[in-house]
N, CA, C and O of each residue as an XYZ file, in Angstrom:
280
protein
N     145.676    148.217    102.708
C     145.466    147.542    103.969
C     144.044    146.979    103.986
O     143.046    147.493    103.481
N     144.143    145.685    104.744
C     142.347    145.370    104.690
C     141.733    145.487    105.578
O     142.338    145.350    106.641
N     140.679    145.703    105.629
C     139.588    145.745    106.682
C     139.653    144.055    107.575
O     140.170    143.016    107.166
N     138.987    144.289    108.770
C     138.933    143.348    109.658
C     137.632    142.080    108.672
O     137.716    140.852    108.683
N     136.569    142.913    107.941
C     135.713    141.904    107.261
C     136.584    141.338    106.230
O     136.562    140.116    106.080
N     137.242    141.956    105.601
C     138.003    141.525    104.306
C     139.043    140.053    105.004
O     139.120    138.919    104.532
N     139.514    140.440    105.859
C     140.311    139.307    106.640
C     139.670    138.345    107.069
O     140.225    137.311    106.697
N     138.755    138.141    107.681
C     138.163    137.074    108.197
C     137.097    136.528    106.568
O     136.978    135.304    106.528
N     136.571    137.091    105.666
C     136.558    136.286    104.141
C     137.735    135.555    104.067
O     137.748    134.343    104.283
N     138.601    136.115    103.815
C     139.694    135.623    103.613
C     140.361    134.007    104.416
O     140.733    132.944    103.919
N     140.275    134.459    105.716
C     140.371    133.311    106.494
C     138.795    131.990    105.965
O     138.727    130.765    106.064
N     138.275    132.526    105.689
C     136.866    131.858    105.507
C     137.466    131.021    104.285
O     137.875    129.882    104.513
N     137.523    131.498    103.124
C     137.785    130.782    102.042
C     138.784    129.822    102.247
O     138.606    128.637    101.966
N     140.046    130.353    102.818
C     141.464    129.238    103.329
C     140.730    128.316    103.689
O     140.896    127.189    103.222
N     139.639    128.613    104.707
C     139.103    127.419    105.652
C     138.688    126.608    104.908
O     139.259    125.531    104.735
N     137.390    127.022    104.192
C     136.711    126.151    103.318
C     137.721    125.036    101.958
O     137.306    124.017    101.404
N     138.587    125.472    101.841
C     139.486    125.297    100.732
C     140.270    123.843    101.180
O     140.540    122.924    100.405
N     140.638    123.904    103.045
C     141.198    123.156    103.649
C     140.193    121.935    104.059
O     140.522    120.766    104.261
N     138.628    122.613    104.144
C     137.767    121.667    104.719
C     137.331    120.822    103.658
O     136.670    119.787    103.750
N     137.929    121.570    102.297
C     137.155    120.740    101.487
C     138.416    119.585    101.035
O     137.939    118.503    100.691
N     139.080    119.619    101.015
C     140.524    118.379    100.791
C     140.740    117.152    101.953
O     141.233    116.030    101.846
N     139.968    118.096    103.466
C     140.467    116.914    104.190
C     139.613    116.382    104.027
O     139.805    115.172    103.913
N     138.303    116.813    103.916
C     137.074    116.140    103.577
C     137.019    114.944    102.573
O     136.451    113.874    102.790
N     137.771    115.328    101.318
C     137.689    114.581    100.181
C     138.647    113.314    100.288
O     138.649    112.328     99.551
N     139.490    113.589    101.424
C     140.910    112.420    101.605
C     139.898    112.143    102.585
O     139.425    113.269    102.424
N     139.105    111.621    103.503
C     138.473    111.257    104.397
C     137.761    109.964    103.687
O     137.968    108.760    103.833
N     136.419    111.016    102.485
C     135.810    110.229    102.002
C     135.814    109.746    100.962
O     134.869    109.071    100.554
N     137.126    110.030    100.129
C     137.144    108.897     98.859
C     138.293    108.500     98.966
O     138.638    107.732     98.068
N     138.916    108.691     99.607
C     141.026    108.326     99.201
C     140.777    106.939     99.928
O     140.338    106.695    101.052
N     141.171    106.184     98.988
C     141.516    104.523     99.902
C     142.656    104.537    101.148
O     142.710    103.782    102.119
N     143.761    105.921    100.701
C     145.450    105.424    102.007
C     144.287    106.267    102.645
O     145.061    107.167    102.972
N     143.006    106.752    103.120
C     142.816    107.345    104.543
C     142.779    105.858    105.453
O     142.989    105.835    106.665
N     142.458    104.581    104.589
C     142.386    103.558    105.673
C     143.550    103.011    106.229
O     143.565    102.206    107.160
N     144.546    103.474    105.628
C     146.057    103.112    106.018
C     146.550    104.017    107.014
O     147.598    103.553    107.464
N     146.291    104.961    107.482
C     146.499    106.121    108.080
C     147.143    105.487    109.891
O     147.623    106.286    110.695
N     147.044    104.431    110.106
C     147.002    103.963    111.474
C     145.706    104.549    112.247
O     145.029    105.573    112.153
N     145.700    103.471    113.001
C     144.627    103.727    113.919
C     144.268    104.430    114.499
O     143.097    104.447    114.877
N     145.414    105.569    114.900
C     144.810    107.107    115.849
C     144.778    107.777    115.160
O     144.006    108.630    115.598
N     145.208    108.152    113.969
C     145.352    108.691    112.987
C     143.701    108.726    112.541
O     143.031    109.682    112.933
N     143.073    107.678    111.726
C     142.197    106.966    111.588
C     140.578    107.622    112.574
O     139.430    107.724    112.142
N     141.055    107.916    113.796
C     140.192    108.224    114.707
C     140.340    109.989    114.355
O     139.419    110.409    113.654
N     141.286    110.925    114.730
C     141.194    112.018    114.679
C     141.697    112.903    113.420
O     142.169    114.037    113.496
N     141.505    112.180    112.308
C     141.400    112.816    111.326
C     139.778    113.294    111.120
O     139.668    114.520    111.121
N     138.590    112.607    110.956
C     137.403    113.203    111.228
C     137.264    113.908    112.558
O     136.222    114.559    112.631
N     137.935    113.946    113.488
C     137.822    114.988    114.727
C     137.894    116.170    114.166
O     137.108    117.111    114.274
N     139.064    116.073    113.439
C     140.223    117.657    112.913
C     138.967    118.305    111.969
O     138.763    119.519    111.953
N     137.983    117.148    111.023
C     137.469    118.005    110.145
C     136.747    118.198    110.635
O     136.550    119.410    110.543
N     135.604    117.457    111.616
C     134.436    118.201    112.427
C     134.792    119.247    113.202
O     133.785    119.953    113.151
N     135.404    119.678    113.736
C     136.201    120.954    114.357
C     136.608    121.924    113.443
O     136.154    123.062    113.562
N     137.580    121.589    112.334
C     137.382    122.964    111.336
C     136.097    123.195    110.743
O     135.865    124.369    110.456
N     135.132    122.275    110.473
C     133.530    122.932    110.323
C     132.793    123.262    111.180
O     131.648    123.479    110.785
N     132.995    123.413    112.362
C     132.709    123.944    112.965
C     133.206    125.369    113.186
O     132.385    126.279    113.301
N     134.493    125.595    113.249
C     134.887    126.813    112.953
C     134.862    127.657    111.916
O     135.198    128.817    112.154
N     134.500    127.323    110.649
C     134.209    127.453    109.345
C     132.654    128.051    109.550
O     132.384    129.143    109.050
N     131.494    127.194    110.408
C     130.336    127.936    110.571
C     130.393    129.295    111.289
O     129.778    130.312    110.969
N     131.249    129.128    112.327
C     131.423    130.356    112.987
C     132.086    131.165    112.405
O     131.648    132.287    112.657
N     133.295    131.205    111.459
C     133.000    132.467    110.729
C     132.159    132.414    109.861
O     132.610    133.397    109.274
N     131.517    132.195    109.395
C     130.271    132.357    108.699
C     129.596    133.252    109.243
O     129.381    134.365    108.764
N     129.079    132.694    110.637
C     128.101    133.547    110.890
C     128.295    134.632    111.624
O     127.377    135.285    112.120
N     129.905    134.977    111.778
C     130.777    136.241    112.461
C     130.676    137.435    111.128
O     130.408    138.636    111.112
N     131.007    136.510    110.146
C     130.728    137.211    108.768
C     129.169    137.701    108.838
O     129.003    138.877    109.161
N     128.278    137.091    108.629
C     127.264    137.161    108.080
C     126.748    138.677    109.259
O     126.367    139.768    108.834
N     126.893    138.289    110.766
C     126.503    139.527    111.454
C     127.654    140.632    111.164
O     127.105    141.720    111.339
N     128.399    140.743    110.963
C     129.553    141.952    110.199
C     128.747    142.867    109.475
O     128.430    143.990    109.869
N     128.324    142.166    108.041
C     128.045    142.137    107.052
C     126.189    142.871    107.489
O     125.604    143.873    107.078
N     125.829    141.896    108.368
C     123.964    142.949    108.287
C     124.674    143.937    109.083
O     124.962    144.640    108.115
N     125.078    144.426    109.855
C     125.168    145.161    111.309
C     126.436    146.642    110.691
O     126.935    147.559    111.344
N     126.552    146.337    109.457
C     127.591    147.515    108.766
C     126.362    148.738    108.811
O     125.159    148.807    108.557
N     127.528    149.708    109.334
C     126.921    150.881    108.996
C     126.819    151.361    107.937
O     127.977    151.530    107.554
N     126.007    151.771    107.037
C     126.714    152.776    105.747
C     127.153    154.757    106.112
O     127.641    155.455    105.224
């Protein structure tokens, strides 16, 4: 069974894994310009919002991680 830190790594990496593909179809894929126009608009919404959530576990992690008892 995992710990609550082990889970939220976990979620962390998925995240990053996801932030890094939409990221890369954003900024190099030519069909992101085909995408239609709303499309077009909230596809960089979606990724500024998962990096944003991506920092916050970070730094949910990072206080976990100092604030462990031994």
């Amino acid at each position: 069974m995992s710990t609550f830190l082990e889970r939220l790594e976990e979620e962390e990496r998925d995240l990053s894994e996801k932030v890094a593909k939409l990221e890369a179809f954003v900024d190099n894929n030519p069909a992101y310009e085909n995408v239609g126009d709303v499309q077009f608009v909230l596809l960089p919404a979606q990724l500024n919002a998962m990096i944003a959530y991506l920092h916050i576990l970070q730094y949910r992690i990072e206080d976990l991680v100092s604030n462990k008892k031994d």
